[in-house]
C-alpha positions as CSV (number, residue, x, y, z in Angstrom):
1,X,12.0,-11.0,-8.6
2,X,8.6,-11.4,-7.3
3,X,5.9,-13.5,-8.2
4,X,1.9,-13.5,-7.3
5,X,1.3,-16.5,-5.0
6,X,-1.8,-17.9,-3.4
7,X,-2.5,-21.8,-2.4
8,X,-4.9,-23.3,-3.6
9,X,-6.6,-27.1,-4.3
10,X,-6.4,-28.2,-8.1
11,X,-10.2,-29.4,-9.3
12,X,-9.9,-32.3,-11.2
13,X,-10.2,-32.1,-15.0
14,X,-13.3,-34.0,-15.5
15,X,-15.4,-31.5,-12.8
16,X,-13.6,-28.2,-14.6
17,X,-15.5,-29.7,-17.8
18,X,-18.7,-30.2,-16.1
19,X,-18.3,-26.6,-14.5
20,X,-17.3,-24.9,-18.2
21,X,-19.9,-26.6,-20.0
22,X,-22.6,-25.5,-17.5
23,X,-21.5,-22.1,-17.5
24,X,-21.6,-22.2,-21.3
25,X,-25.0,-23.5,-21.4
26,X,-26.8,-21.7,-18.1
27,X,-24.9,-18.5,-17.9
28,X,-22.9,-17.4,-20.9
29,X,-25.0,-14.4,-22.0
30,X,-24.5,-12.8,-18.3
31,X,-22.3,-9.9,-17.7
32,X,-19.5,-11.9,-16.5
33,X,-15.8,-12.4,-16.8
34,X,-15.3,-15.8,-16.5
35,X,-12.7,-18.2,-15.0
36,X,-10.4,-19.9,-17.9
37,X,-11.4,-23.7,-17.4
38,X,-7.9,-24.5,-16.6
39,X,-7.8,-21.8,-14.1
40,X,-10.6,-22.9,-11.2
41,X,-9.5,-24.1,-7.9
42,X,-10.4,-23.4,-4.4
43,X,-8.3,-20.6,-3.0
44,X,-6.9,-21.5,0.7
45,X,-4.5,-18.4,1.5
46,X,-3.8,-15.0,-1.0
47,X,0.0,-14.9,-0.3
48,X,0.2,-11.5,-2.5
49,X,3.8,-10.5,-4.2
50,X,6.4,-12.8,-2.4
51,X,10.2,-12.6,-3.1
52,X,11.6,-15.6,-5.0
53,X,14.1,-16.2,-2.5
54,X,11.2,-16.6,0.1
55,X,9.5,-19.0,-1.9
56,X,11.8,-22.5,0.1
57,X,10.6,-20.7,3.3
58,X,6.9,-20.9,2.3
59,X,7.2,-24.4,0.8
60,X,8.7,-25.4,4.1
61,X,5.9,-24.2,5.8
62,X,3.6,-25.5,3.8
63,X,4.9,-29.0,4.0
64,X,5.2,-28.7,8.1
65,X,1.3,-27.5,7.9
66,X,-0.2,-30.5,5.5
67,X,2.2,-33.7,7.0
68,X,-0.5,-34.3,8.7
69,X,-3.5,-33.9,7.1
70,X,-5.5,-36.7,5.7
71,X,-7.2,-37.0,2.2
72,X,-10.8,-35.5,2.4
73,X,-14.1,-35.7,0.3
74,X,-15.0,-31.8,-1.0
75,X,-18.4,-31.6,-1.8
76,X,-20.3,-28.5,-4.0
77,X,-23.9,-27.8,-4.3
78,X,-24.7,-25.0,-5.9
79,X,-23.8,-21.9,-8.3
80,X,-24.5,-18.5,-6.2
81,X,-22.9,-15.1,-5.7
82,X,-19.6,-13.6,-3.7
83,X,-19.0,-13.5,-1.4
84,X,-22.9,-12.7,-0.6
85,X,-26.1,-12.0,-2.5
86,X,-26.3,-8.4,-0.9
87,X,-22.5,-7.8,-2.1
88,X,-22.7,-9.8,-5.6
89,X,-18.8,-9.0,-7.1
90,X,-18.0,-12.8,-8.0
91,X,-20.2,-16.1,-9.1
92,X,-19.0,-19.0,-7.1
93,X,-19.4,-23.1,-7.1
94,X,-20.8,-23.3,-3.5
95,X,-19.4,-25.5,-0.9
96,X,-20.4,-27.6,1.8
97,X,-19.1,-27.3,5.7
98,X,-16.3,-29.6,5.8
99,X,-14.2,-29.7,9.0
100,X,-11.0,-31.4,7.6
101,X,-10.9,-28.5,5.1
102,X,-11.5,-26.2,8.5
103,X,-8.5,-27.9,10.0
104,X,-6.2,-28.2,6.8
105,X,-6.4,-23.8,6.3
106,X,-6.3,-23.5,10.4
107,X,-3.0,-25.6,10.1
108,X,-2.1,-23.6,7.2
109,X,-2.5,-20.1,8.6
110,X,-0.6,-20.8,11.5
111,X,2.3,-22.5,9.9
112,X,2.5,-19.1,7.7
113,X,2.3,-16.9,10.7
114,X,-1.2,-15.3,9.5
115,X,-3.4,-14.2,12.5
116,X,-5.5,-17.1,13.5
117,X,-8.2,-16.9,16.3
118,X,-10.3,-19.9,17.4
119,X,-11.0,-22.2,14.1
120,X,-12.9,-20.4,11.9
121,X,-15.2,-21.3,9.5
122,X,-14.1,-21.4,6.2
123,X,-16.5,-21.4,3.7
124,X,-15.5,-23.2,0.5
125,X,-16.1,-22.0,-2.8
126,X,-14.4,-22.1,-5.9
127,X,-14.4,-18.5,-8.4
128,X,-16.2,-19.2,-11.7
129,X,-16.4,-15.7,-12.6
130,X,-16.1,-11.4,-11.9
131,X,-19.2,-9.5,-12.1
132,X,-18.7,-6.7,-14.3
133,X,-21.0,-4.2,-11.9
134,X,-21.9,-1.5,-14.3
135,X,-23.2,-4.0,-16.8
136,X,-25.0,-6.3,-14.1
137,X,-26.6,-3.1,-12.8
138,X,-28.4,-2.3,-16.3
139,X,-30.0,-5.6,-16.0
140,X,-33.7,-6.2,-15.2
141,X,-34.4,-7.9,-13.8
142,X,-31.5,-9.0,-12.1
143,X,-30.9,-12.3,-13.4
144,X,-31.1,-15.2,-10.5
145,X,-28.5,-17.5,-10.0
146,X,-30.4,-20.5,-8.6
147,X,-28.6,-23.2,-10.1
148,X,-29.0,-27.1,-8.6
149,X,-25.2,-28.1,-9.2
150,X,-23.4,-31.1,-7.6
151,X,-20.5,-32.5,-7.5
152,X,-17.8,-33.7,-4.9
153,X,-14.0,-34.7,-5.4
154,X,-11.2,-36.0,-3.2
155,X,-8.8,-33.3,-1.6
156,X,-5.4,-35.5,-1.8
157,X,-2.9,-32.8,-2.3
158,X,-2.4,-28.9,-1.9
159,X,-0.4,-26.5,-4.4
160,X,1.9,-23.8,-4.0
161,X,0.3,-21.7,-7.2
162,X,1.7,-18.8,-9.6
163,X,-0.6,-16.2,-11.0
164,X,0.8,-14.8,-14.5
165,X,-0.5,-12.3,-16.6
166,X,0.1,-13.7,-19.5
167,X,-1.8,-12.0,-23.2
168,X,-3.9,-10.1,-21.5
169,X,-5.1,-13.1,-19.1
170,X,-4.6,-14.7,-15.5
171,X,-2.7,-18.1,-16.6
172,X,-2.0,-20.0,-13.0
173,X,0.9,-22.5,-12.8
174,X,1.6,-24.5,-10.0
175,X,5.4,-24.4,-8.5
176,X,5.1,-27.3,-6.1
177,X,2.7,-30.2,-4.7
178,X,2.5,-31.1,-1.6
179,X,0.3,-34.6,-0.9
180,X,-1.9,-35.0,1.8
181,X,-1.5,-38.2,3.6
């Protein structure tokens, strides 16, 4: 059997409330489909449709890529489109340069046998929402997305994550921890 794996950094629960409540309040009337509170986190690798019997292999690799990788501040300042303003298709929590995050996914993506060049710059961002483009079109004006929004959180762990379709919605389930140090 397969199942639809990516990895990923839990939010805490307090900053998921902070991030629902603003959406409700700021952006709620926008053509949208938004993130299930329980649902945001900050994608490191898309692993696709994996093989359940694979699943050891990638745990293994994960655990080799994070055993040395210390705990690390993540910090978010703004609300703005994805993955750019001239190709709006998501609405993201924007994240600061951070070079232990940089170092964390270059470990991880060569640990998993992905094609890695020189450390590249990952830029952080958690999904808050799909852009429903026919609807956002009709708009005008466009509505802007300016939004002053801060907040920051310690990275002390990574997570092997599920994604289940589950009535008609993405429910994501994490299969395995692995602690940073």
């Amino acid at each position: 059997m397969q199942k639809r794996l990516f990895i990923g950094i839990s939010i805490p629960d307090d900053i998921k409330k902070r991030i629902f409540r603003l959406i409700g309040k700021e952006f709620d009337n926008f053509p949208v489909k938004w993130v299930g509170q329980r649902n945001f986190h900050l994608t490191l690798n898309f692993l696709g449709y994996i093989q359940e019997e694979k699943i050891p292999e990638i745990c293994n690799a994960i655990r080799s890529a994070t055993e040395n990788i210390s705990s690390f501040e993540l910090s978010f300042c703004g609300i703005g489109f994805g993955p750019n303003r001239e190709q709006k298709k998501m609405i993201w929590a924007l994240g600061a340069d951070c070079q232990e995050l940089e170092n964390l996914k270059y470990s991880l993506d060569k640990k998993l046998g992905f094609a890695v060049r020189d450390k590249k710059k990952f830029l952080p961002h958690i999904n808050l929402g799909r852009i429903k483009k026919t609807e956002w079109q009709k708009l005008s004006p466009e509505p802007e997305l300016k939004k002053n929004f801060s907040f920051s959180f310690s990275a002390s762990s990574v997570d092997l994550i599920e994604s289940r379709f589950e009535k008609g919605k993405r429910i994501y389930y994490a299969i395995e921890n692995f602690p940073l140090k």
